[in-house]
PyMOL commands that place a pseudoatom at each C-alpha (Angstrom):
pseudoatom trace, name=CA, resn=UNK, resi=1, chain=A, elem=C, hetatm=0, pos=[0.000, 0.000, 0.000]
pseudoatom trace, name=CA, resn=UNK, resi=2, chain=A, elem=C, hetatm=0, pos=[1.378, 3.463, -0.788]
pseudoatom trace, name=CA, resn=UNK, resi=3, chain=A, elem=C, hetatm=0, pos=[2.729, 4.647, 2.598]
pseudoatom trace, name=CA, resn=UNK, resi=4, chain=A, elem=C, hetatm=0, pos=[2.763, 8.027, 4.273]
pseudoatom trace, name=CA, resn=UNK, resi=5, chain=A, elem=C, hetatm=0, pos=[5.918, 9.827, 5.379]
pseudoatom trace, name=CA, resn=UNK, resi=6, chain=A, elem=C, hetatm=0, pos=[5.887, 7.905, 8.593]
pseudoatom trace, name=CA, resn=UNK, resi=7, chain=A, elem=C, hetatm=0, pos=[3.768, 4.497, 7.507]
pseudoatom trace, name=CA, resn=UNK, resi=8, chain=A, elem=C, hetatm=0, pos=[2.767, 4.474, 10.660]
pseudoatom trace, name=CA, resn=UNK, resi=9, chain=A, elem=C, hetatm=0, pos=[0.443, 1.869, 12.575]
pseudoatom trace, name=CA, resn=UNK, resi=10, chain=A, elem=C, hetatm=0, pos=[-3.518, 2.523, 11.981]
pseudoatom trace, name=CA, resn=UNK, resi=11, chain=A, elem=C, hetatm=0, pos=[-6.356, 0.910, 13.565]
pseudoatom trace, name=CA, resn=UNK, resi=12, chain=A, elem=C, hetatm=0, pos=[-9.326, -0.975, 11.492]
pseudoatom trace, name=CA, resn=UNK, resi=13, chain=A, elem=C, hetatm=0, pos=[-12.069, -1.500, 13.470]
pseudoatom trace, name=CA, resn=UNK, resi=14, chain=A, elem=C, hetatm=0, pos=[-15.420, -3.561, 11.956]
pseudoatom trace, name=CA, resn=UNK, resi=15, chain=A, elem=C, hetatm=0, pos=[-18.750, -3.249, 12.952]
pseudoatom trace, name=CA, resn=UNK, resi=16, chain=A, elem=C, hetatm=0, pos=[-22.156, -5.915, 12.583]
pseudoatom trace, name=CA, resn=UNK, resi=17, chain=A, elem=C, hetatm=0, pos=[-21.436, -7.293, 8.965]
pseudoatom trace, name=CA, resn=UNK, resi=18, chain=A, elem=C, hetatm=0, pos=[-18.554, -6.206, 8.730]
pseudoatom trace, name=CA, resn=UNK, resi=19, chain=A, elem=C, hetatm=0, pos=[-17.043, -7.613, 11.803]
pseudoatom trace, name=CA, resn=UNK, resi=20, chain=A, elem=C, hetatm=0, pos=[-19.276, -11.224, 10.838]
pseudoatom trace, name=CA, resn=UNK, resi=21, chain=A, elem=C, hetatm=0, pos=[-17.233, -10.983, 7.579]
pseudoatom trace, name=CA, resn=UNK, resi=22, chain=A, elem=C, hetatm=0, pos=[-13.331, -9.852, 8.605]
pseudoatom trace, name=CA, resn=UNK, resi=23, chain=A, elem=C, hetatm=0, pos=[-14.169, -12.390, 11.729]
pseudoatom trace, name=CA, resn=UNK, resi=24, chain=A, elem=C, hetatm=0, pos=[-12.570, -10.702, 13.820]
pseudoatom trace, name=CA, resn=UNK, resi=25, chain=A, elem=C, hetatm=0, pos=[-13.192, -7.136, 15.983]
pseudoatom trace, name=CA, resn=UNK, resi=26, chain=A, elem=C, hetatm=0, pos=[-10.118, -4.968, 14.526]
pseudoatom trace, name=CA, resn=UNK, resi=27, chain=A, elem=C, hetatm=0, pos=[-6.403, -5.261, 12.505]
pseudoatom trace, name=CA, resn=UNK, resi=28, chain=A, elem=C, hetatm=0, pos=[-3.352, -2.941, 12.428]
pseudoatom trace, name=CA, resn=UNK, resi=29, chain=A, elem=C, hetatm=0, pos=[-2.466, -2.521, 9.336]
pseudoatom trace, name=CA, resn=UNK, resi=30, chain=A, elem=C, hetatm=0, pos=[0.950, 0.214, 8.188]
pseudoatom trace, name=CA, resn=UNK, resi=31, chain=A, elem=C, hetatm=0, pos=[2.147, 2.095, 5.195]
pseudoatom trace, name=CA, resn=UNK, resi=32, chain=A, elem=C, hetatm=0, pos=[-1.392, 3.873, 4.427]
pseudoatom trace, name=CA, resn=UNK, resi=33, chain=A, elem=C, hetatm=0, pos=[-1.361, 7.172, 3.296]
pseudoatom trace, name=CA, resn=UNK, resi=34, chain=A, elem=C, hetatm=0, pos=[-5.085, 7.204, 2.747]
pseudoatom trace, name=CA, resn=UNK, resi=35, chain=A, elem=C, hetatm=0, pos=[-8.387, 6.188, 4.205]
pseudoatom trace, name=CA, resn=UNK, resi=36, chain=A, elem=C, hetatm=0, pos=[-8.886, 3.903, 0.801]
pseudoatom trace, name=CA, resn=UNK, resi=37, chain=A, elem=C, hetatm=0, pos=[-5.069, 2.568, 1.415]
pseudoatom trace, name=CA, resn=UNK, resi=38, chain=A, elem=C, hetatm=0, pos=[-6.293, 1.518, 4.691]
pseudoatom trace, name=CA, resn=UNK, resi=39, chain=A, elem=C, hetatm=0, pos=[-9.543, -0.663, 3.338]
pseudoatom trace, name=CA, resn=UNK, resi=40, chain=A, elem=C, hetatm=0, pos=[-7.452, -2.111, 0.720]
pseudoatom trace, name=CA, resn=UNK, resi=41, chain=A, elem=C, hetatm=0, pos=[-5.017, -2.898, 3.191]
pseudoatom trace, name=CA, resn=UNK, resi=42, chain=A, elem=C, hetatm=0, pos=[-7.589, -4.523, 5.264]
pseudoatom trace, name=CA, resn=UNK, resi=43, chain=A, elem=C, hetatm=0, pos=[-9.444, -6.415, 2.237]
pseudoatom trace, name=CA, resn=UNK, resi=44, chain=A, elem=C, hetatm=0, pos=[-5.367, -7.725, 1.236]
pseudoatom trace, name=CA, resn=UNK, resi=45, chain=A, elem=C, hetatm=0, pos=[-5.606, -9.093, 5.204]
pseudoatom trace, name=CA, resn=UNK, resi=46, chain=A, elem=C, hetatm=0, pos=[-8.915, -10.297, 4.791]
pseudoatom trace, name=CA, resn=UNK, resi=47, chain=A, elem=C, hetatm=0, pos=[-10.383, -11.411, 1.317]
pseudoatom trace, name=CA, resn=UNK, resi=48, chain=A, elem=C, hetatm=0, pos=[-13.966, -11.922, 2.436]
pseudoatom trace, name=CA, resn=UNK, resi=49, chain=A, elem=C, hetatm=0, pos=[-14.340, -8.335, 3.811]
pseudoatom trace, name=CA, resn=UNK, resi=50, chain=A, elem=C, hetatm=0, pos=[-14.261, -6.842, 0.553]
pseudoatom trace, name=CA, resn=UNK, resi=51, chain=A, elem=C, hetatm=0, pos=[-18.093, -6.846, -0.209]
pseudoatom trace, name=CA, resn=UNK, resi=52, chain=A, elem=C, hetatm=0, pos=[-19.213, -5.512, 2.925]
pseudoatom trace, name=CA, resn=UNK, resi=53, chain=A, elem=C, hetatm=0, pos=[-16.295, -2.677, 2.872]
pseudoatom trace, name=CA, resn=UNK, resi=54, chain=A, elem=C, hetatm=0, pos=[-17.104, -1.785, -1.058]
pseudoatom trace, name=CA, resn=UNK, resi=55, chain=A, elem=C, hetatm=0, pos=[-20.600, -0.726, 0.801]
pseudoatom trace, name=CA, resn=UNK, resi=56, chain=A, elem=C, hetatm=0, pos=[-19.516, 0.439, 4.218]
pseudoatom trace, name=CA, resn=UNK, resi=57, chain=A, elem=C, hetatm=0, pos=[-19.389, 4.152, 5.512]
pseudoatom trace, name=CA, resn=UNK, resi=58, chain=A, elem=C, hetatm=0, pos=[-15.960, 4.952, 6.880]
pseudoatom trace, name=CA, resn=UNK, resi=59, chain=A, elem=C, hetatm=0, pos=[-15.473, 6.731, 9.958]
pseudoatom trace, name=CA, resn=UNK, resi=60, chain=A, elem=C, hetatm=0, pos=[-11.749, 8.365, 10.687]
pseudoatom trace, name=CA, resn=UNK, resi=61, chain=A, elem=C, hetatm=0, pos=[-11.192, 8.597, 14.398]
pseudoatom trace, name=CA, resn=UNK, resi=62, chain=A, elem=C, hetatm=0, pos=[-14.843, 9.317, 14.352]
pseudoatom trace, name=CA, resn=UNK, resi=63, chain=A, elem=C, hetatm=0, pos=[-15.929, 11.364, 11.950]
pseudoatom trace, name=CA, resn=UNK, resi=64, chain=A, elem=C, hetatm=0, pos=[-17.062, 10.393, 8.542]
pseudoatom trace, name=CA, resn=UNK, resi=65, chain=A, elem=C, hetatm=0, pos=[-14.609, 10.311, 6.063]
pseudoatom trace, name=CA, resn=UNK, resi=66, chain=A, elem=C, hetatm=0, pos=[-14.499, 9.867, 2.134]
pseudoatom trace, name=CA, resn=UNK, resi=67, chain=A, elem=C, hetatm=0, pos=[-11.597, 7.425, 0.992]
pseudoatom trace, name=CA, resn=UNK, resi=68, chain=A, elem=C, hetatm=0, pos=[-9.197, 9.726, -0.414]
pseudoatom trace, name=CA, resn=UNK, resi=69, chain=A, elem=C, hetatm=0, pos=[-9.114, 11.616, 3.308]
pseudoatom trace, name=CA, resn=UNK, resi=70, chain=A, elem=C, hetatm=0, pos=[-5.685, 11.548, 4.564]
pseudoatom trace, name=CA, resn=UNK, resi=71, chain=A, elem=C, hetatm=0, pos=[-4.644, 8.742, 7.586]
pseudoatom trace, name=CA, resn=UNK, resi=72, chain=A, elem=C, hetatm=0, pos=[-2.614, 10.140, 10.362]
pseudoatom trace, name=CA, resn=UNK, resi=73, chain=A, elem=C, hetatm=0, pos=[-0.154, 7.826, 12.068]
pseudoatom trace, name=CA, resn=UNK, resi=74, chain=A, elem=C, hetatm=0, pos=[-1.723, 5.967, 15.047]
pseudoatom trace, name=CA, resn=UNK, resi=75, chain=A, elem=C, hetatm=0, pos=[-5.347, 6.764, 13.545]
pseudoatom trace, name=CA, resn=UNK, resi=76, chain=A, elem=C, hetatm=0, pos=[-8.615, 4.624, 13.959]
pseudoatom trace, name=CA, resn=UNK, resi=77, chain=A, elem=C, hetatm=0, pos=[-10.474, 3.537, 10.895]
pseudoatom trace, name=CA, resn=UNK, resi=78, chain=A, elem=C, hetatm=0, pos=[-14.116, 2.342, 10.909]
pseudoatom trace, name=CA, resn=UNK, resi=79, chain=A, elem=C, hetatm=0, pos=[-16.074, 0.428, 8.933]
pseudoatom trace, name=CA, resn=UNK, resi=80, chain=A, elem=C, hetatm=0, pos=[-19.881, 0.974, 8.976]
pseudoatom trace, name=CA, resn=UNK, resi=81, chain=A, elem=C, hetatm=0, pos=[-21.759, -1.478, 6.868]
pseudoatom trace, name=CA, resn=UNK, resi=82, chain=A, elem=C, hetatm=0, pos=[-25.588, -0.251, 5.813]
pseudoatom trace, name=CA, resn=UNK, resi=83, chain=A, elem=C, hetatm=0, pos=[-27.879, -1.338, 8.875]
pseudoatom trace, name=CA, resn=UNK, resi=84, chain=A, elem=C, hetatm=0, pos=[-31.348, -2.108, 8.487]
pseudoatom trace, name=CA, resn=UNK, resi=85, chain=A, elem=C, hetatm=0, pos=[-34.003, -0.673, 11.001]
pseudoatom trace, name=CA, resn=UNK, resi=86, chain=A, elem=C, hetatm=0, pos=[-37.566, 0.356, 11.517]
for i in range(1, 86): cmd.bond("trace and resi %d" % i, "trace and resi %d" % (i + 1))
show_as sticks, trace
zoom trace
């Protein structure tokens, strides 16, 4: 993944489908420049992930974030797939 001056360590955390699909709660994953760097990063990790994260909203340490949105070093990435409710 295209890396940032530091490449730097960066949180992935996965909610409802999302976390059913990575199968597990959260990765590290380094070298990401971007917010997309980080899913792709995350999707190279975990194959299965990548149909629920093509969909997901993407939070960066907690605010919503498009995929080209820089990554700080030591950031927290979140991935939101669509809920259903009533």
């Amino acid at each position: 993944m295209p890396g940032g001056p530091k490449g730097g360590a960066v949180t992935v955390r996965y909610w409802a489908a999302a976390r059913a699909a990575a199968g597990v709660d959260s990765d590290v994953v380094t070298g990401c420049a971007t917010v997309g760097d980080v899913v792709a990063a995350a999707t190279a990790l975990r194959p299965e992930l990548a149909p629920v994260a093509a969909v997901s909203s993407l939070l960066l340490d907690g605010r919503s974030a498009q995929r080209d949105a820089a990554v700080p070093d030591g950031a927290v990435v979140e991935v939101l797939p669509p809920f259903a409710g009533g």
